[in-house]
C-alpha positions in Angstrom: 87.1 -84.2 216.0 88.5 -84.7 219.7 87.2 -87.8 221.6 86.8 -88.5 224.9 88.5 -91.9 226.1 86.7 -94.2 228.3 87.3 -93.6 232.2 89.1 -97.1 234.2 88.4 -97.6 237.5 90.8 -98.0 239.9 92.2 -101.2 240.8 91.2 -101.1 244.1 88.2 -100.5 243.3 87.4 -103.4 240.7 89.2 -106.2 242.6 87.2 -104.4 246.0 84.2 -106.4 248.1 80.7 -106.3 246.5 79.7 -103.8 248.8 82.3 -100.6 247.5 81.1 -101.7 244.4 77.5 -101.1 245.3 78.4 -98.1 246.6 80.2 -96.9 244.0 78.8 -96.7 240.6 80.9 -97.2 238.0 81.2 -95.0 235.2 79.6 -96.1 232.0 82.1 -96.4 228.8 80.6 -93.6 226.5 80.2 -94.3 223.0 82.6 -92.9 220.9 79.7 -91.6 218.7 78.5 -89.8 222.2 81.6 -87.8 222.1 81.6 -84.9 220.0 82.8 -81.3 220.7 80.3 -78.8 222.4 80.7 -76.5 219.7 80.0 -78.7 217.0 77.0 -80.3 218.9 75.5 -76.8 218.7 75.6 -76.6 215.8 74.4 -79.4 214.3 71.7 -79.9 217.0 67.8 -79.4 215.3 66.1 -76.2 215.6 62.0 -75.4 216.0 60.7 -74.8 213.2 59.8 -71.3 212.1 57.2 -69.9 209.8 58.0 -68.8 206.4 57.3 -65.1 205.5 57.3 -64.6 202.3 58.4 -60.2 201.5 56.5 -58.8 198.7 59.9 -58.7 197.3 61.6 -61.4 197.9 62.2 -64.4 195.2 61.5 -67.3 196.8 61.2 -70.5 194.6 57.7 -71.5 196.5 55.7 -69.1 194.8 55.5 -67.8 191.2 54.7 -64.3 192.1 58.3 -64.2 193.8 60.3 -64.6 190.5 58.7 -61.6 189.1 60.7 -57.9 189.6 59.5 -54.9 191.5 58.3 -53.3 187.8 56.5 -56.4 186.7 55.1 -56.7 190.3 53.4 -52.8 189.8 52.4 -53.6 186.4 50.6 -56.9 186.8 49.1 -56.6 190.7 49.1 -52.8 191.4 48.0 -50.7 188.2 45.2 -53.0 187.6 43.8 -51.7 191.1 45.1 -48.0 190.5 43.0 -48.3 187.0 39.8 -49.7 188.4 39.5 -47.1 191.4 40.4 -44.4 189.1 37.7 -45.1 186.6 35.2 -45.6 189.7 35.8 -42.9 191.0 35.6 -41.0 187.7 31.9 -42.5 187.0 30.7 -41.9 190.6 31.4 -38.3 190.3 30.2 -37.8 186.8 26.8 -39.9 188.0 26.8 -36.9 190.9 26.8 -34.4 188.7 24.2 -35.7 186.2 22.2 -36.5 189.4 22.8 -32.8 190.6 22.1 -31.4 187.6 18.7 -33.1 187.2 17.6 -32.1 190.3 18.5 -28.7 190.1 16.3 -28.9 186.5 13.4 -30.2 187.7 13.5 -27.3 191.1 14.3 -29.5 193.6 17.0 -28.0 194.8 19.0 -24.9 193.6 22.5 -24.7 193.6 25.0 -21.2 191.7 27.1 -24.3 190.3 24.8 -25.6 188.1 23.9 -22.5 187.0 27.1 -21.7 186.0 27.9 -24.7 184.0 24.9 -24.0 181.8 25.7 -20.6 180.9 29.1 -21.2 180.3 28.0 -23.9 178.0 25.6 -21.4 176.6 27.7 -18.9 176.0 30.8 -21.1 174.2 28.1 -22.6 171.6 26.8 -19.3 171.0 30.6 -18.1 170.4 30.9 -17.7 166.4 34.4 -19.0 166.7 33.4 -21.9 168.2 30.5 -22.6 165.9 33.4 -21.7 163.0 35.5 -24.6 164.1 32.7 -27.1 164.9 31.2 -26.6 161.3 34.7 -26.5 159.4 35.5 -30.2 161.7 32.0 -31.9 160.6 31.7 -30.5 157.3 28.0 -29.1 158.5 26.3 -26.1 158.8 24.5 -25.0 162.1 21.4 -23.1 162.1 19.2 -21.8 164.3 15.7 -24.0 164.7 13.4 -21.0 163.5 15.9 -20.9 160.1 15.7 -24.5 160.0 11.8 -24.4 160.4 11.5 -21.1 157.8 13.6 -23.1 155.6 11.9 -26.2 155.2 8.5 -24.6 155.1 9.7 -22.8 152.3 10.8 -25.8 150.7 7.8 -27.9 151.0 5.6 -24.6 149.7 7.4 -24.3 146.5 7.5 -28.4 145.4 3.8 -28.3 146.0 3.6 -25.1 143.7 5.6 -27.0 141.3 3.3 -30.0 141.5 0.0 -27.9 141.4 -1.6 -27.1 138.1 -3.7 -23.9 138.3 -3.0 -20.3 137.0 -1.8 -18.7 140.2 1.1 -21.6 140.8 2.0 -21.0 137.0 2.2 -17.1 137.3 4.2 -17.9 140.4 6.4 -19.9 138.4 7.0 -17.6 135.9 8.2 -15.2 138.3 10.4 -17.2 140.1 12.0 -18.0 136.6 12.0 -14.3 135.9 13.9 -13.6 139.1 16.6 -16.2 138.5 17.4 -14.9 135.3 18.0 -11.8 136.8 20.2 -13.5 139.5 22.1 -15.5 137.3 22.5 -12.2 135.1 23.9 -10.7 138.5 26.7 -14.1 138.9 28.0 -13.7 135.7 28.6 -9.9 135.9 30.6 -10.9 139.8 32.4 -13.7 137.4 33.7 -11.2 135.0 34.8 -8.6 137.9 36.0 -11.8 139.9 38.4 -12.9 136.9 39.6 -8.9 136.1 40.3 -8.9 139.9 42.1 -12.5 139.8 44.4 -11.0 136.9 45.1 -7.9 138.8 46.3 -10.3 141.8 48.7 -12.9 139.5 50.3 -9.5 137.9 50.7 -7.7 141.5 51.1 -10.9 143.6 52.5 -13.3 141.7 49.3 -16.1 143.1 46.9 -17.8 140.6 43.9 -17.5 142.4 42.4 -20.7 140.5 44.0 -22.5 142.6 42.6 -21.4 145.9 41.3 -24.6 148.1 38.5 -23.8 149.7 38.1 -27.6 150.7 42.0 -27.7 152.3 42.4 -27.5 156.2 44.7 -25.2 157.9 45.2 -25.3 161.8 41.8 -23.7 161.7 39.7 -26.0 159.8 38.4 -25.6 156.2 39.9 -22.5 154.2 36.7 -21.6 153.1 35.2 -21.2 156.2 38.2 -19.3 157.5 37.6 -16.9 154.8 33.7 -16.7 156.0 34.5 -16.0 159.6 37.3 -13.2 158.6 34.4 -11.2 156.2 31.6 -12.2 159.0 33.7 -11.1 162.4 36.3 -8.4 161.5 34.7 -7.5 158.1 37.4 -8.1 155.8 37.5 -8.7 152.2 37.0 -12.2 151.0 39.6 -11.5 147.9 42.1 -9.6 150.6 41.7 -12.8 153.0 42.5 -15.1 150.5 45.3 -13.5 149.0 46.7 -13.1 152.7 46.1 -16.9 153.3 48.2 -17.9 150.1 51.1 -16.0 150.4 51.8 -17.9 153.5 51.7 -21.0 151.1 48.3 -22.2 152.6 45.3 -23.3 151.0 46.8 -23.7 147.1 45.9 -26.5 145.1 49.0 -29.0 143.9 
């Protein structure tokens, strides 16, 4: 570090009258500490303080968020937001619709959009292929209300025919009785042509049909029901479907 020495006065000056010396001021001896280089006093002279800005990226140690990376940052501030607007938004507009819809029901208003939603919702549950696939997935069967009604009528007319005691409900029963005997007469005659057919199948084919699982599921649903929509749709023949079904290897019991 360069220093400035102190400056002498003259000796003219020093050993002069009081008066120079009043009129001349002498100049002061300048602390050695005092002296430092311009360029260094620059430097180390104190600046204003300025705010701190913290970037949404930048890691600072004053704050924890600051540490975290850009990834961590998106996953912990912004998807949170992202997933709460997009599940708003989701129930707003479904709430619109069912609010549109309900009007449009009760006639007051009338919009082609509505309308439209119900009969394509009509016409896919009235689609057999559909109804196919729902059944086969739920292990149900749909029916039509007025079966469902006939049905159960039905039902509840013959138990109380059972439980009654006078001469019409036992001629009525002996009917009934007579009738299944001829039905069950009927299965076992089918059994006999189901086996000769089965035979005629393992000799041609090579497949046991015994082991046919109706219960297994294919990429359509239950075999069985496969087989139903095939006779029910195109017509074909439940034996014919099945054979078709296992020679592609599905639908055979282990």
């Amino acid at each position: 570090m360069r220093r400035s020495s102190p400056q002498k006065l003259p000796t003219d000056i020093e050993q002069g009258s009081s008066s120079a010396k009043k009129r001349i001021n002498p100049v002061r001896n300048l602390d050695p500490e005092e002296c430092i280089d311009p360029e260094e006093s620059n430097n180390n002279r104190p600046t204003i303080a300025t705010a701190y800005y913290s970037s949404p990226f930048s890691s600072s140690p004053q704050s924890n968020s600051t540490n975290q990376s850009p990834l961590q940052k998106f996953v912990t501030q912004l998807l949170p937001t992202i997933l709460k607007d997009t599940l708003l938004g989701v129930s707003l507009g479904v709430l619109f619709l069912l609010t549109l819809f309900f009007l449009d029901y009760k006639n007051f208003i009338s919009t082609g959009s509505t309308k439209a939603f119900q009969t394509a919702g009509v016409q896919l549950l009235s689609d057999p292929e559909v109804i196919t696939t729902i059944e086969s997935s739920l292990d149900v069967k749909l029916v039509p209300l007025d079966s469902y009604t006939a049905m159960t009528a039905e039902i509840k007319s013959n138990r109380e025919l059972l439980t009654s005691k006078d001469s019409g409900a036992t001629d009525l029963f002996t009917k009934y009785s007579t009738q299944l005997s001829q039905v069950q007469s009927e299965i076992d005659s089918l059994k006999e042509e189901h086996d000769a057919i089965s035979k005629q199948i393992t000799t041609k084919y090579g497949l046991e049909m015994d082991k046919w699982c109706g219960e297994c599921k294919g990429g359509w649903g239950r075999c069985d029901a496969r087989v139903e929509y095939l006779r029910s749709t195109y017509g074909n023949n439940v034996i014919l479907s099945k054979v078709d079904i296992m020679k592609e290897g599905l639908c055979v019991k282990n």
